[in-house]
N, C-alpha and C positions, 0 to 999 in steps of 0.2 A: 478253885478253877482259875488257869491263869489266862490273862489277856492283854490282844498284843493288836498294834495297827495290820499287821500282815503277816501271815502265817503263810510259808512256803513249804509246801510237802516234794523235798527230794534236792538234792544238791550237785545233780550234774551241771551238764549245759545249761538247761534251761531254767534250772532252779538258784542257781548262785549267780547267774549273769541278770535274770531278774531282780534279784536281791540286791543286785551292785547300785542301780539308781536309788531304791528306798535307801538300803542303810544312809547310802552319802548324802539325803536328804535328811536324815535325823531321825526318820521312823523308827518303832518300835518294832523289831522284827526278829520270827524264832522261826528256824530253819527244822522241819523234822526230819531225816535221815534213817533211813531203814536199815542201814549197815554200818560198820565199823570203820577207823581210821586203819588206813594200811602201815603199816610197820614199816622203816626204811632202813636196813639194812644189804649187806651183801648174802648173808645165810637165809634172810626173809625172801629177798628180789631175786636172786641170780640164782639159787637151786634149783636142784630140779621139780619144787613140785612149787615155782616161782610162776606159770604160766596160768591167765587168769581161771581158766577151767580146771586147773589142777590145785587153785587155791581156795582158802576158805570163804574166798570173796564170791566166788561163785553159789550165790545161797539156795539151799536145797527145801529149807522149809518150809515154801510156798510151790512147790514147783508147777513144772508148764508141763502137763499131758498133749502131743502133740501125734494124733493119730494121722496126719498127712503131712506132711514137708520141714517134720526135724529133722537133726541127727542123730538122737535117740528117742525112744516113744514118752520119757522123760525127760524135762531139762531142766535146769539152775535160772534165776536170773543175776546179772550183776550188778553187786551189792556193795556199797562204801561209798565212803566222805569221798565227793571229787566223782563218785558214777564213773563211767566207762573211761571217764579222762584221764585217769592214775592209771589206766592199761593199753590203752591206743596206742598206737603210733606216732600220734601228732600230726596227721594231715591234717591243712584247715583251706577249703579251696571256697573261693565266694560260687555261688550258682549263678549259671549265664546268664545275662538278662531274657531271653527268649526262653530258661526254664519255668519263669512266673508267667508265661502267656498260655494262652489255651489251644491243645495239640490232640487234635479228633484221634492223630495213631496211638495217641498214648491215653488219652481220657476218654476215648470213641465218642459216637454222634451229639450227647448231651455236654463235651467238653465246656468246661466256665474257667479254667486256669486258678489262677491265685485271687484273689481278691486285695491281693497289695500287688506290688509290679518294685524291680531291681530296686528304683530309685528310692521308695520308700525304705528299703535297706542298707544306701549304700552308705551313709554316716554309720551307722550302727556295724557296718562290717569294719570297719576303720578304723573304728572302739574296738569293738573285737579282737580283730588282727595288734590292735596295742597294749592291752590286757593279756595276753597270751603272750607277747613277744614273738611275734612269726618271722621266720627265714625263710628267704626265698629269692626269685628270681623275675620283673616283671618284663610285660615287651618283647618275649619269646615264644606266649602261650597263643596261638593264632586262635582261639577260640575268648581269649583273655575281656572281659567285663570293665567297660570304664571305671578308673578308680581314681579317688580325689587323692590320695596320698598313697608315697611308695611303702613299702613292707618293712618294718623296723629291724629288722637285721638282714646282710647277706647274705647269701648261701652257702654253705661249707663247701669246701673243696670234696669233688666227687673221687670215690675210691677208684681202685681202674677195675673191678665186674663192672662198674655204669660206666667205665668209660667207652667199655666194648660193646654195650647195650647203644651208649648214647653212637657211635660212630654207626654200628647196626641199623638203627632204624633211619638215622641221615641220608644212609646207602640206598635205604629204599625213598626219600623223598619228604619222611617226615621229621619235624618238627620237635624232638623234644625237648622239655625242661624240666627244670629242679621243682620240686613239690615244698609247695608252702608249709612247713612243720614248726609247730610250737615245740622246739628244745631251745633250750640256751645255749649258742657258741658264742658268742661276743661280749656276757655283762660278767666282767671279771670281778664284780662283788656277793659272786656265788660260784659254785660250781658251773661249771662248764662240761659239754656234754666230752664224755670219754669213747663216742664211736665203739660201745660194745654188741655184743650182738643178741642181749637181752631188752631190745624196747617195745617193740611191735610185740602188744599180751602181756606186758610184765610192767609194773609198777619199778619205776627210776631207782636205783640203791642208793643213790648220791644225791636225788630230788636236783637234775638236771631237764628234765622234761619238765615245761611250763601247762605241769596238770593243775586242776585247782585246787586241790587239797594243798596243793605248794605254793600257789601264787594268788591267789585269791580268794580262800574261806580264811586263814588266818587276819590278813588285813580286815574284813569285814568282818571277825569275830573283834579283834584290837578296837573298832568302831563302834560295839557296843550290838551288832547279834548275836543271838543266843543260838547255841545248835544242840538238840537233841540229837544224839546218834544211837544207832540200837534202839532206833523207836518204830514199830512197824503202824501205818494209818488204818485202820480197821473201818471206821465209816466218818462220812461226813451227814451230819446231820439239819434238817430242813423246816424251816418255818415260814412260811407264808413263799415269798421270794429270794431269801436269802442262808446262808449255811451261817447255822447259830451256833453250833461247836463240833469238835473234829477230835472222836474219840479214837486214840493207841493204845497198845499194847507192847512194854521194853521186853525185849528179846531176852535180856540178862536178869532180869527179878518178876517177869512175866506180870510185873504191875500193871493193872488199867490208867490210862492219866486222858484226862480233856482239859482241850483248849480251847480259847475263843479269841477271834479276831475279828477287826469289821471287812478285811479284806481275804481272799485267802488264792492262795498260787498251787496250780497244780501242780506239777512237774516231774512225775514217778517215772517218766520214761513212756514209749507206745504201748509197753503192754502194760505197766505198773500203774497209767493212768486210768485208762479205761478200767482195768480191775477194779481199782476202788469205787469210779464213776456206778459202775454197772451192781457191785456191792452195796450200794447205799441208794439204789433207784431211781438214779438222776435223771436217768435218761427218759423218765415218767416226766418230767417238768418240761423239758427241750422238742419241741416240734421238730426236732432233727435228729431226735434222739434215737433213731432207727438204727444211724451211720456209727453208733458208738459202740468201742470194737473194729469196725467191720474196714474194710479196703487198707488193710495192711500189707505194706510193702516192705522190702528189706533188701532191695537192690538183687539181681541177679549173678552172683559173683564164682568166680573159679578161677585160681591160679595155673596159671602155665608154667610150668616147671622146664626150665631146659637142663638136661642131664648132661655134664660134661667131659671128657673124658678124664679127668684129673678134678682136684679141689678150686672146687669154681670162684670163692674167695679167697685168696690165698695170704691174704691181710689179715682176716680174721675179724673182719669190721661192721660194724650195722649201713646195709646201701640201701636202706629204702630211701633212694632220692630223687629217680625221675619221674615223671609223668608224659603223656602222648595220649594227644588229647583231637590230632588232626581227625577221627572217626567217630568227633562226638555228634556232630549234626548227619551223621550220612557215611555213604560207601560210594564212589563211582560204580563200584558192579554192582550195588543194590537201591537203585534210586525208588524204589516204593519206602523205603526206610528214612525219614526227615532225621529221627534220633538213632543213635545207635549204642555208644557206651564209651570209656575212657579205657587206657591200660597205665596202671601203676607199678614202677619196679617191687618187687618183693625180696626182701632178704632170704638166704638160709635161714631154713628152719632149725634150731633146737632140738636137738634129737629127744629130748623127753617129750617136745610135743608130740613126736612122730610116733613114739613107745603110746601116747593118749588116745590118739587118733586111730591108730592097727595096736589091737588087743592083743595082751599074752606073746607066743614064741613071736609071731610076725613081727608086732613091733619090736624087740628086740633083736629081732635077724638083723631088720632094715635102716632102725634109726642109727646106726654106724656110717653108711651111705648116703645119708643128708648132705655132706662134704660136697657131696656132686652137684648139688643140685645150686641153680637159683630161677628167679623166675620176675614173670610179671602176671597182678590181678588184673581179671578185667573183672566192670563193672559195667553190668547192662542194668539202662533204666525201665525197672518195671514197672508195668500196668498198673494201677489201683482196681483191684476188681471186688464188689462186694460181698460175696463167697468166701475170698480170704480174711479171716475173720478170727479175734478172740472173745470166747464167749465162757460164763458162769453154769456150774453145777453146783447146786447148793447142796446136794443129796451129800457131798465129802466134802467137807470143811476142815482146814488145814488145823495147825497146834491153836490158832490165832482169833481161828471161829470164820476167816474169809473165806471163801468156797472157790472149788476147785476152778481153775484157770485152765481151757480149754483150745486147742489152737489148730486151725486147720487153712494149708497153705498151699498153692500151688502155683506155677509158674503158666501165664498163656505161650498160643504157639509163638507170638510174636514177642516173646522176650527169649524163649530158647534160640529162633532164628538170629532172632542179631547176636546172640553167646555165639552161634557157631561162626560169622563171620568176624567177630573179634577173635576168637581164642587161634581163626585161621592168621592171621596175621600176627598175632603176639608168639606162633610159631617161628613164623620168616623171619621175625625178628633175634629171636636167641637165638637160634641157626648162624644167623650172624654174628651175633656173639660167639661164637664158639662152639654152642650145645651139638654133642651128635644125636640127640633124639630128645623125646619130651616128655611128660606127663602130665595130665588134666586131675588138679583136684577140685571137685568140687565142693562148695563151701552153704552149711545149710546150718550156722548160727542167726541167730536175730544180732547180731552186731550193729548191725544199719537202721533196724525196726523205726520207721517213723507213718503218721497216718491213719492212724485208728481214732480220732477226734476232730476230724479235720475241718480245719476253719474255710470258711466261705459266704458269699455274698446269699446264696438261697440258703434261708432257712429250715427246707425240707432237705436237702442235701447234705448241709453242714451242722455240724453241730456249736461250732465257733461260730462269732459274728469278725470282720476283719482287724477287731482288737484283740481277736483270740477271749474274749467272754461268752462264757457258756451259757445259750440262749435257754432263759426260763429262772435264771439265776443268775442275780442284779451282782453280788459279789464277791463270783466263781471265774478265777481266769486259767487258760493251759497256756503251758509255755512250751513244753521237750514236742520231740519231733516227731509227736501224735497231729500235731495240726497241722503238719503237710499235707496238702491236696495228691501232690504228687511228691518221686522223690529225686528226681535227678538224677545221675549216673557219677557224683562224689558223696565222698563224706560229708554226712547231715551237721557235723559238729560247729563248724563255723555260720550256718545259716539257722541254726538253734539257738546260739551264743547268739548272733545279731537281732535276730526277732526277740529274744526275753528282755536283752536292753532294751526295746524298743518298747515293749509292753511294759517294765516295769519303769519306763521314762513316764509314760501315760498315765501310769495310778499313782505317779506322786504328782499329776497335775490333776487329779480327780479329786484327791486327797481333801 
């Protein structure tokens, strides 16, 4: 049996940016990993079956039965060294300071917010944003978060689809800017990004995206962590107060192996954590253990497509680069609404992805006509409501012996409402750009999933205490973006990445 200061189960955001203070403190620390290193090639990445749903990283062997608000009644979760961050896009936006305060529209009458507040993160996003390498643009974003230091790289030069976006939405009186993204254009002692138009879902072929499997699990393996990969957590096991060892099972020789450590990191992601949490009965020890699973969120999201009459890139270039962001607090025509959402440019799609999304003949009628299209996401912030919920059937237990992962999801009126008066405005705006007409896709991956452990000051409520330690269990901490209370209307990635430093800054002075 091996033993270690701290045992981190899972290697995205929350699990490797935790791990950043222990290793650099000298601890003894083994990283478990339920999936594989992705392969970096051009035949690997840029193919057609290079998009993460269509790759093997999408792992099926546990899957998520989704009888209310998938995209199919089964899904995958994503799986590999680096989690979701070898496939995003690279946005990394800090959350406003007024999204850690407490919002009756969004958390109704018992609203409590955060139990930390901006400032408690803003060093920690600052590490973040310098760890990653972020590009970007400050002083433009009128909803913009005080920040102690500017963003380690410029922004690239915009293609001209954003340049007809960005002059677009100016026309109409807003605001836009460049989206802060972890790729490298500026550090000529690697690759530098080549502007293709496989990043958004696709792992880098050049390892120009500042994912972690490229920019920081190597360094803190160099330092002396150990990473089990192809290890799946099966349970964590309980003695008195504390988790005494944490038996897997390798995917590739279907071995059983147990470990032990005095500390242990949770970090499988919002659905991957509770799974195991709710697998091994923890939520018996935690007076909050009610909430585990339950008030999952995944942002309310749908692309605006504007259809144009010709090839709407005609570069041929990756534009995900603006953001518009003036309708995040509000609407003059809808002032019962304080929050509302953001719009992010979105690239052309990939026609393979479109042949994935429309089955058989359609997809291939249609994915030809992609060329037309571009667009922008919006992102509305949704409600945490207790209903939305992932929950265990032990009656089916997977290859693994874990029991079926259960998930049922919907959206309140008051998250569809603010969709419809963003997607009305991310209209007027490619309109402007160009577009003679639109299309609404809606988007019903867990991509965003954070919320199903979420930390807070009342311990009936939360399951976390405001160090993210799991009340009932002395030396259980979450870090992934299960222990959002709420979730914002960006990408969870950079406010995952600042909280796990921020907790694993804390247990190497507990230590």
């Amino acid at each position: 049996m091996n033993s270690y200061d701290v045992i981190v189960i899972g290697s995205g955001f929350g699990g490797s940016m935790a791990a950043k203070p222990l290793v650099d403190a000298g601890m003894k620390v083994l990283m478990l990993e339920r999936g594989d290193w992705v392969k970096r090639s051009v035949e690997e990445n840029w193919g057609p079956k290079g998009s993460i749903d269509l790759s093997p990283f999408y792992d099926k062997s546990s899957q998520l039965h989704v009888p209310v608000g998938g995209n199919k009644p089964t899904m995958g979760l994503y799986s590999c060294v680096g989690g979701p961050s070898a496939f995003y896009g690279g946005v990394s936006f800090r959350f406003r300071e007024a999204d850690f305060e407490k919002n009756e529209q969004i958390e109704g009458k018992d609203a409590q917010g955060w139990p930390i507040k901006y400032d408690d993160l803003e060093s920690y996003y600052t590490q973040a944003e310098g760890i990653l390498n972020i590009s970007g643009e400050t002083d433009t974003d009128p909803t913009e978060p005080r920040r102690s230091a500017p963003l380690p790289q410029h922004a690239p030069a915009l293609a001209n689809i954003s340049r007809k976006v960005k002059s677009s939405a100016q026309k109409l009186g807003l605001h836009p800017f460049q989206l802060p993204l972890a790729i490298n254009y500026e550090d000529s002692s690697r690759q530098t990004c080549l502007s293709c138009k496989t990043c958004d879902t696709f792992a880098c072929a050049v390892s120009a995206k500042n994912d972690l499997a490229t920019i920081l699990i190597p360094q803190l393996m160099a330092k002396g962590m150990e990473l089990r990969h192809n290890m799946v957590v099966t349970r964590l096991n309980v003695l008195g107060r504390r988790i005494v060892s944490i038996e897997c099972v390798s995917k590739t020789t279907k071995q059983q192996h147990i470990f032990k450590a005095g500390k242990i990191i949770l970090a499988a992601g919002a659905l991957g954590s509770p799974h195991i949490l709710l697998s091994s009965g923890l939520q018996h020890y935690n007076p909050g253990g009610d909430v585990v699973g339950r008030y999952l969120m995944r942002h309310l999201n749908a692309i605006i497509f504007g259809i144009f009459p010709g090839v709407a890139d005609k570069e041929g270039r990756f534009h995900k680069q603006l953001a518009i962001l003036d309708y995040y607090f509000g609407h003059p025509k809808a002032p019962e609404f304080n929050k509302i959402g953001s719009l992010q440019q979105m690239p052309t799609p990939p026609g393979s992805v479109v042949e994935n999304e429309l089955k058989n003949v359609l997809g291939k009628i249609l994915s030809p006509a992609v060329k037309l299209l571009s667009g922008l996401l919006a992102i509305v912030e949704d409600q945490p409501q207790y209903n939305n919920a992932l929950t265990i059937d032990p009656a089916f237990p997977d290859e693994f012996g874990l029991p079926r992962v259960v998930i049922n999801h919907s959206y309140s009126e008051r998250d569809n409402a603010a969709m419809k008066i963003l997607t009305e405005e991310g209209k007027k705006i490619m309109k402007g750009a160009g577009a003679l007409t639109h299309y609404i896709h809606k988007i019903r991956t867990f991509s965003h999933a954070v919320g199903t452990v979420r930390m807070g000051l009342n311990e009936k409520t939360s399951a976390l205490d405001e160090n993210c330690r799991f009340r009932g269990i002395d030396n259980l901490y979450v870090t992934d973006g299960s222990v959002m209370p709420t979730s914002a209307a960006l990408n969870p990635s950079l406010t995952i990445a600042a909280n796990a430093l921020r907790v694993g800054e804390l247990i190497t002075r507990l230590n």
